[in-house]
FIGUMAR-939915 format. One record per residue (C-alpha): residue in three letters; x, z, y; residue number from 1. Coordinates in nm, 2 decimals. Example, Ala and Ser with C-alpha at 12.3 -4.5 7.8 and 13.67 -1.06 7.14 Angstrom:
<recs>
REC     r       c1       c3       c2     k
REC   Ala     1.23     0.78    -0.45     1
REC   Ser     1.37     0.71    -0.11     2
</recs>
This chain:
<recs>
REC     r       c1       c3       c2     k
REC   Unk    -3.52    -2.30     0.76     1
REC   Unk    -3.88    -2.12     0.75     2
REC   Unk    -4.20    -2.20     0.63     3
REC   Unk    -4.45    -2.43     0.74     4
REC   Unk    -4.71    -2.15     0.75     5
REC   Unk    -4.50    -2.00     0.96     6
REC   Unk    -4.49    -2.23     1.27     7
REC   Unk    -4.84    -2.33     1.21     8
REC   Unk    -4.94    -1.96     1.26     9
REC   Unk    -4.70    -1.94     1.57    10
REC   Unk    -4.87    -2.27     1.74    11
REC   Unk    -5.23    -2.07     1.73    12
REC   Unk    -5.33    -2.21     1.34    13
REC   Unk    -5.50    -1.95     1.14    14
REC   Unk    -5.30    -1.76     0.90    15
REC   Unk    -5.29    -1.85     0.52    16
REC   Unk    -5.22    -1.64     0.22    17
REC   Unk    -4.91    -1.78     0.13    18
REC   Unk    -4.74    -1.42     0.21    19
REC   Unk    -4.96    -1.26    -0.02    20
REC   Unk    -4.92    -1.52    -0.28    21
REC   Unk    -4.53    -1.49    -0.22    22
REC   Unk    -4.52    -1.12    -0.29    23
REC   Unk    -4.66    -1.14    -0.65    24
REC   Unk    -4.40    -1.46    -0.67    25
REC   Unk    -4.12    -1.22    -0.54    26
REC   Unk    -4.25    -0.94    -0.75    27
REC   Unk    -4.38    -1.11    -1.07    28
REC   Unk    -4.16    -1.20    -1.40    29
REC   Unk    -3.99    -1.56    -1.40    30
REC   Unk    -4.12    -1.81    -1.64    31
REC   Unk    -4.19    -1.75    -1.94    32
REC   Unk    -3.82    -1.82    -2.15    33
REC   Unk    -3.62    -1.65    -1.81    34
REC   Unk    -3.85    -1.34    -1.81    35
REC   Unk    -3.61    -1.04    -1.63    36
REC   Unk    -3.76    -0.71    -1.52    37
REC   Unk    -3.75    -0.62    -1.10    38
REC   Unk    -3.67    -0.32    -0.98    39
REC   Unk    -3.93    -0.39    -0.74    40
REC   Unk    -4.18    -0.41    -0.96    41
REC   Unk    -4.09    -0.07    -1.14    42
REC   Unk    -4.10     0.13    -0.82    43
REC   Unk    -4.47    -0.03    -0.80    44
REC   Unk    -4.58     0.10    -1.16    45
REC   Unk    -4.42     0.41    -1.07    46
REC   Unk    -4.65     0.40    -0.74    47
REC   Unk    -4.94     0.35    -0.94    48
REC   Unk    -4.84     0.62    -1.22    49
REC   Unk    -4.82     0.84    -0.95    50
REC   Unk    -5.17     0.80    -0.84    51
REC   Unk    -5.32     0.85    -1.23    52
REC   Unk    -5.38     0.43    -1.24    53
REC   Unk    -5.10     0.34    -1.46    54
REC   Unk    -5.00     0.47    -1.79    55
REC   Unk    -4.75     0.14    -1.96    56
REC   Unk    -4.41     0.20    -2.00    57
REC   Unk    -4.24     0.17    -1.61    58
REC   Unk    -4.08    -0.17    -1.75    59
REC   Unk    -4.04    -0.36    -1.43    60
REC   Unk    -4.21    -0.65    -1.54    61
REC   Unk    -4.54    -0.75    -1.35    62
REC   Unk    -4.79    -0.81    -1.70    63
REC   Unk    -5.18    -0.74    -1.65    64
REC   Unk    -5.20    -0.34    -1.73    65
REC   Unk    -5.04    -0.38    -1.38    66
REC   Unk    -5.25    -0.61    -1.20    67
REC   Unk    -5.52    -0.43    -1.30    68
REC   Unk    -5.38    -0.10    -1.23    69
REC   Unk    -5.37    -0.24    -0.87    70
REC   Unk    -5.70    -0.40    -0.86    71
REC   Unk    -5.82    -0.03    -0.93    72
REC   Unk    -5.62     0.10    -0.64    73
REC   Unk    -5.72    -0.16    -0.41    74
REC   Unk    -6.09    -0.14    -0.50    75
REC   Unk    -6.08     0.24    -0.45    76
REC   Unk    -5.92     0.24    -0.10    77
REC   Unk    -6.15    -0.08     0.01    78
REC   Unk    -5.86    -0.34     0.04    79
REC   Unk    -5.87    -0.71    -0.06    80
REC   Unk    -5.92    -0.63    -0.42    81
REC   Unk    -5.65    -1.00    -0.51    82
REC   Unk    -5.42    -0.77    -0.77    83
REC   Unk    -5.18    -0.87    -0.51    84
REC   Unk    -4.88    -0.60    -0.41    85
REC   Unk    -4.84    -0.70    -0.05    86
REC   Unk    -4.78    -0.50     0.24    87
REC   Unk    -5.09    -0.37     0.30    88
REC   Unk    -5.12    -0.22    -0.02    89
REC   Unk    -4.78    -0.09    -0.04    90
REC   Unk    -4.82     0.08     0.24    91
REC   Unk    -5.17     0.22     0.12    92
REC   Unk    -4.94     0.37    -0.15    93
REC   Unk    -4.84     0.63     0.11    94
REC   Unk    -4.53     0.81     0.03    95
REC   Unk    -4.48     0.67    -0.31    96
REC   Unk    -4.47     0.32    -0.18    97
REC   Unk    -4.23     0.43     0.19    98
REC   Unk    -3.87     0.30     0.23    99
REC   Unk    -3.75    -0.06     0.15   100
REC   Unk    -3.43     0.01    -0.07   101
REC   Unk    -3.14    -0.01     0.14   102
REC   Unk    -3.28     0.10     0.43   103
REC   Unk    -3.21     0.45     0.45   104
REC   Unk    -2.90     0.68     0.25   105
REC   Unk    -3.01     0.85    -0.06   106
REC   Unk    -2.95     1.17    -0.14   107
REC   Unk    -3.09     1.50    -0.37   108
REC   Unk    -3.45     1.64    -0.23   109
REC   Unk    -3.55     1.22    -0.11   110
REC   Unk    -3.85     1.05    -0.25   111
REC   Unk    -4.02     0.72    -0.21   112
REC   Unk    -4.02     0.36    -0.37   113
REC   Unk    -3.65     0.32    -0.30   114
REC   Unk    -3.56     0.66    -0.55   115
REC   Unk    -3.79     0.48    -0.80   116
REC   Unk    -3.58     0.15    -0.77   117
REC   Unk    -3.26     0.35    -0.78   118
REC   Unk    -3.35     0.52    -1.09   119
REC   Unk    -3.47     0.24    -1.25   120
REC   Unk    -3.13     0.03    -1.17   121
REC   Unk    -2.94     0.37    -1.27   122
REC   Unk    -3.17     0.33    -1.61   123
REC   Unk    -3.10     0.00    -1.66   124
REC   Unk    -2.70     0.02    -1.62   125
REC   Unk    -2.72     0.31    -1.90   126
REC   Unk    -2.71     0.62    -1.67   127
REC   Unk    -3.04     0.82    -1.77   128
REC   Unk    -3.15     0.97    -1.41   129
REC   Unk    -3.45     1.18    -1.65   130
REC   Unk    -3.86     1.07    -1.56   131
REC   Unk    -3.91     0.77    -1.37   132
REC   Unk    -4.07     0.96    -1.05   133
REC   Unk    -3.95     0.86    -0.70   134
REC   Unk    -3.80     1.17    -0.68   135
REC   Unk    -3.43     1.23    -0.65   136
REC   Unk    -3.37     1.53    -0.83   137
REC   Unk    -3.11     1.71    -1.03   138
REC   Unk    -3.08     1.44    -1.33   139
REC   Unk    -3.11     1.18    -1.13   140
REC   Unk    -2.82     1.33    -0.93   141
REC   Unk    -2.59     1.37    -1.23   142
REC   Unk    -2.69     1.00    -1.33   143
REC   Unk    -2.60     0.87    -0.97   144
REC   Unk    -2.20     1.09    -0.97   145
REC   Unk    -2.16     0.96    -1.34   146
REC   Unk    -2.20     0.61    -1.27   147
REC   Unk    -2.00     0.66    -0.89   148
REC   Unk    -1.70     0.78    -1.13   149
REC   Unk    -1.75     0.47    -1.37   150
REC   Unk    -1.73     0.23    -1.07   151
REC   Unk    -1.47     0.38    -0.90   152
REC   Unk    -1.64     0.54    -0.61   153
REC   Unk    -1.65     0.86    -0.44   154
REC   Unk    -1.88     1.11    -0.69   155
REC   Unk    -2.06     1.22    -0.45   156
REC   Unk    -2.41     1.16    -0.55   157
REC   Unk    -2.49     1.02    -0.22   158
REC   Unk    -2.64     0.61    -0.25   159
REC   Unk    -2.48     0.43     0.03   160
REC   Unk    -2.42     0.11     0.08   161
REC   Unk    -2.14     0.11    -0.13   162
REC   Unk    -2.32     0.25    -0.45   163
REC   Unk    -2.59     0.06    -0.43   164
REC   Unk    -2.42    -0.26    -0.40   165
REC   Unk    -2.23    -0.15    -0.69   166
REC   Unk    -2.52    -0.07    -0.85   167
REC   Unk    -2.78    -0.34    -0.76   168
REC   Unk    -2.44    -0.60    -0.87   169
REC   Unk    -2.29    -0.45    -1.08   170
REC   Unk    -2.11    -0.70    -1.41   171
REC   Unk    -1.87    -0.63    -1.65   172
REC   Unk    -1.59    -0.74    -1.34   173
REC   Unk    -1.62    -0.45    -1.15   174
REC   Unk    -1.85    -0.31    -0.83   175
REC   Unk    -2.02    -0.53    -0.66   176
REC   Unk    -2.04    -0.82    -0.90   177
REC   Unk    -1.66    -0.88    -0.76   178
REC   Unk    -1.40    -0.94    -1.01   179
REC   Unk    -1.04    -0.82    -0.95   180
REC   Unk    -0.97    -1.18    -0.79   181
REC   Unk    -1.25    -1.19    -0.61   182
REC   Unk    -1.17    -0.82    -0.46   183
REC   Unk    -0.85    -0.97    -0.40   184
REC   Unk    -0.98    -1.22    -0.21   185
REC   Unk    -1.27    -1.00     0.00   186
REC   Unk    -0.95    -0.77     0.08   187
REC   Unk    -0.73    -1.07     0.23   188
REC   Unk    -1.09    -1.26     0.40   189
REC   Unk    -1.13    -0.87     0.60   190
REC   Unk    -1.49    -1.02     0.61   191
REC   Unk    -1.73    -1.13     0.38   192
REC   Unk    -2.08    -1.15     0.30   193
REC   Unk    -2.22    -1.13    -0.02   194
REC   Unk    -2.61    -1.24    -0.10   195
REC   Unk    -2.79    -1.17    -0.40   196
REC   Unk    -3.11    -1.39    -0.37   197
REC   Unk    -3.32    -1.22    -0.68   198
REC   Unk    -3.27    -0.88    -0.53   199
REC   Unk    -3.33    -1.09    -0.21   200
REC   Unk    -3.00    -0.85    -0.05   201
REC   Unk    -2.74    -0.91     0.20   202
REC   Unk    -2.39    -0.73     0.18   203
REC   Unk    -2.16    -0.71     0.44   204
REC   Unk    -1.83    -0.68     0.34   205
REC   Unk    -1.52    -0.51     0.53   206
REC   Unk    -1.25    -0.57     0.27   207
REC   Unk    -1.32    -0.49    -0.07   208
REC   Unk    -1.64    -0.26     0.01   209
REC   Unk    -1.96    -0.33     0.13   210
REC   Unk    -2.05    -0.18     0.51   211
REC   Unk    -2.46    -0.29     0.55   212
REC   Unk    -2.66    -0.33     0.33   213
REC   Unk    -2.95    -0.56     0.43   214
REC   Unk    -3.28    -0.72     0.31   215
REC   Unk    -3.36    -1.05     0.31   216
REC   Unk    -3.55    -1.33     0.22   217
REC   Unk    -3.44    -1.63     0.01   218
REC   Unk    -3.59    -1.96    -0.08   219
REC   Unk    -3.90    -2.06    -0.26   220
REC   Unk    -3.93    -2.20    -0.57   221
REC   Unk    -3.92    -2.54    -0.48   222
REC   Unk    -3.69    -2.49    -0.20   223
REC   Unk    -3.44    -2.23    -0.37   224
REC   Unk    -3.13    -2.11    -0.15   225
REC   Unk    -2.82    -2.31    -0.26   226
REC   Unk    -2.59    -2.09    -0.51   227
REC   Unk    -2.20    -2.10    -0.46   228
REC   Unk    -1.94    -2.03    -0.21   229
REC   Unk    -1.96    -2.11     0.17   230
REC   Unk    -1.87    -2.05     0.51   231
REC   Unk    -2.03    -1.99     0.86   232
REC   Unk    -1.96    -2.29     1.02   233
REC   Unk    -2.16    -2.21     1.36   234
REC   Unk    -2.30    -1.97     1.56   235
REC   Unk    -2.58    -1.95     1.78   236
REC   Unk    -2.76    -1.71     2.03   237
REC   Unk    -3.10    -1.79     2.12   238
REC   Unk    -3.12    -2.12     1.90   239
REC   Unk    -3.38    -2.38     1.91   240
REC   Unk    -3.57    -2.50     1.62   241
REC   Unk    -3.54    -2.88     1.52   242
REC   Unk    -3.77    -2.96     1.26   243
REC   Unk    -3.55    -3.08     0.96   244
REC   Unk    -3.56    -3.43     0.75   245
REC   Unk    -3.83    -3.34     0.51   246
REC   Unk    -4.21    -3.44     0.43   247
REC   Unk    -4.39    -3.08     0.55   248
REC   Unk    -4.21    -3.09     0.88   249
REC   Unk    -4.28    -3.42     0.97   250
REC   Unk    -4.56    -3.37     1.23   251
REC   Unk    -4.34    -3.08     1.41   252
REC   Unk    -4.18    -3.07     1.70   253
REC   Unk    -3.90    -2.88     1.84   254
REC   Unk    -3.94    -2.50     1.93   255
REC   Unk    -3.73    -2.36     2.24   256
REC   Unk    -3.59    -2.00     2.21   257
REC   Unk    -3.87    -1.73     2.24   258
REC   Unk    -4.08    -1.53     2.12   259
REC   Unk    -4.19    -1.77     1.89   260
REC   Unk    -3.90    -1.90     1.75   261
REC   Unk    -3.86    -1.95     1.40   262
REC   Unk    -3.51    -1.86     1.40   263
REC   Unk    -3.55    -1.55     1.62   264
REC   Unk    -3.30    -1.46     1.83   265
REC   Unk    -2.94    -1.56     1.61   266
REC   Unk    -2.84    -1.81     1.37   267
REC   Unk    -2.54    -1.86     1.17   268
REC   Unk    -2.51    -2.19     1.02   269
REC   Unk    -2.30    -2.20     0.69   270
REC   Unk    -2.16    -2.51     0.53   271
REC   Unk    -2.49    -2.67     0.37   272
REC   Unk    -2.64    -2.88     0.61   273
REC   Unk    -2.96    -2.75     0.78   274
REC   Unk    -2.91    -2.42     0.57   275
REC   Unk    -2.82    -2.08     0.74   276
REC   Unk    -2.86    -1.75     0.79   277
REC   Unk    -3.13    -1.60     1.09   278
REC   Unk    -3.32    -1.39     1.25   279
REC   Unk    -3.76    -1.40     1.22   280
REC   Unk    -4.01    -1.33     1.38   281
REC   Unk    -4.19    -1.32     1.12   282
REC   Unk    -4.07    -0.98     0.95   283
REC   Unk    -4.34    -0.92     0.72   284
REC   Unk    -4.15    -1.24     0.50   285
REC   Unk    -3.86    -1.04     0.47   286
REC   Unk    -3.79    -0.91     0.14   287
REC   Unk    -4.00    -1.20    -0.07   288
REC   Unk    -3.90    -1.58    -0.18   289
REC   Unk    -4.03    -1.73     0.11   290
REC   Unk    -3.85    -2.00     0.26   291
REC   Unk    -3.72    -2.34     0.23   292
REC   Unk    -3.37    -2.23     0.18   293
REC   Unk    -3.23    -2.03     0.47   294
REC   Unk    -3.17    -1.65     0.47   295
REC   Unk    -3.42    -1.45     0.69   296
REC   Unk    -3.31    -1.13     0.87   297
REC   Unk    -3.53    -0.91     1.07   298
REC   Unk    -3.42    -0.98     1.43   299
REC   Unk    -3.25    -0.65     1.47   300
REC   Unk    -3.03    -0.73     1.16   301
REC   Unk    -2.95    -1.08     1.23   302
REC   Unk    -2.81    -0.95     1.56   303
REC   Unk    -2.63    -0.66     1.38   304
REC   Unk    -2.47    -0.92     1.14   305
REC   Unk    -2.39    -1.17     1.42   306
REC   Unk    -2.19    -0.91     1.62   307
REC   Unk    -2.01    -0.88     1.28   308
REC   Unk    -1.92    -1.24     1.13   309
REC   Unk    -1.71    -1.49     1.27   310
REC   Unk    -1.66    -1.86     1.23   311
REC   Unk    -1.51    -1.93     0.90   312
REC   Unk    -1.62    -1.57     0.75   313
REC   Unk    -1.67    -1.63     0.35   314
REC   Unk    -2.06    -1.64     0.24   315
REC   Unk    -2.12    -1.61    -0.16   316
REC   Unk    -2.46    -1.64    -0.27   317
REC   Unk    -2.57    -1.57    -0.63   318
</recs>
């Protein structure tokens, strides 16, 4: 599914800020009783630190010493001065604020927003990687090899995709988030995929390890992706659009593959109806709570993943 804003925009309606809005949702604390801090949001103080604008603790919680802190940053470099950390801004961060975690491997002498989200995750999990920086250096090393040998991988201080969905997942079960069952399980299925909507991740699983590692978006608040265990139940290339059963879609009509498709190019339907997992054209949404339950993939990835799946592959979303 996508969002309304989304096909309005593609049928020549002007743009609204519901992305902007959406990154402080994606990035912000949950409500107050549920408060949890985001990597995300610690790679962002540790932006801003960088830059002399933040001096709070790098907590990963988005409170007002941040805001603010990006107010100032936005004011000085003449941007929409909203306290919103959307793309623009992050990439007005320059270096600090370059590579999407997951998108590249990670290794000693690398720097950028995804080293600040690795140490903070190797921080939270107990495994000290020194100053929060962005810069993977020889603590941070030692912290990445000590917590490889703890979850059972190679110690080679390298962040794959298998550490970081270790990592990133990581319960008292095991790597991953799997428990011995469930590894059990992903070993007998050959395939599976694995999607953590918070982190707002895909993991491709080959057996008991993850192969790609991929960013997503999830659903929105009100239209949250369903949580449980599933399976692909279709496949599509080039899929049209059929505006679902539901109030905001009600004066829509059907969209024929194309350019502006809101399903892109591939869609793999899993077993919730009108739920499933797709390509966008829209790849600026990727990586925030955006739509009304489906999992977006850049287009790229959501034909990388299609090659991958078949009917039938196992989908668990937490």
């Amino acid at each position: 599914m996508t969002t309304l804003t989304t096909i309005r925009r593609r049928r020549g309606a002007v743009r609204t800020s519901l992305l902007g809005l959406a990154a402080v949702t994606a990035l912000a604390v949950a409500p107050a009783g549920s408060a949890a801090p985001r990597s995300g949001v610690a790679a962002l103080q540790v932006a801003l630190k960088g830059r002399g604008l933040y001096a709070g603790a790098i907590d990963g919680l988005l409170g007002p010493r941040t805001v603010a802190a990006v107010r100032v940053f936005q004011r000085r470099h003449h941007l929409t001065v909203d306290g919103i950390p959307g793309p623009v801004t992050r990439a007005a961060l320059g270096r600090y604020g370059r590579y999407r975690l997951g998108t590249r491997v990670l290794a000693y002498g690398d720097s950028g927003w995804d080293v600040a989200e690795t140490q903070f995750l190797l921080r939270a999990r107990g495994y000290s990687p020194g100053p929060l920086d962005g810069s993977f250096g020889a603590l941070s090393d030692a912290a990445v090899r000590r917590f490889q040998r703890r979850a059972g991988l190679e110690a080679d201080g390298v962040v794959g995709a298998a550490t970081l969905a270790s990592l990133d997942g990581e319960s008292s079960e095991g790597p991953g988030g799997l428990t011995t069952g469930e590894a059990r399980k992903a070993r007998a299925a050959r395939r599976l995929v694995i999607i953590r909507r918070d982190a707002h991740r895909l993991y491709f699983y080959r057996g008991a390890r993850p192969l790609r590692v991929f960013t997503v978006a999830t659903g929105g608040t009100w239209t949250p992706t369903p949580h449980g265990r599933f399976r692909i139940v279709n496949k599509y290339r080039h899929p049209w659009w059929y505006p679902p059963d539901s109030g905001w879609a009600k004066h829509l009509h059907p969209i024929p593959p194309g350019p502006g498709n809101p399903l892109g190019t591939r869609w793999m339907g899993i077993s919730v109806p009108g739920v499933g997992i797709h390509g966008t054209p829209d790849s600026a949404s990727v990586g925030y709570s955006l739509s009304h339950g489906c999992i977006r993939m850049k287009m790229r990835d959501a034909e990388s993943l299609f090659r991958r799946v078949r009917v039938g592959t196992r989908v668990w979303i937490f």
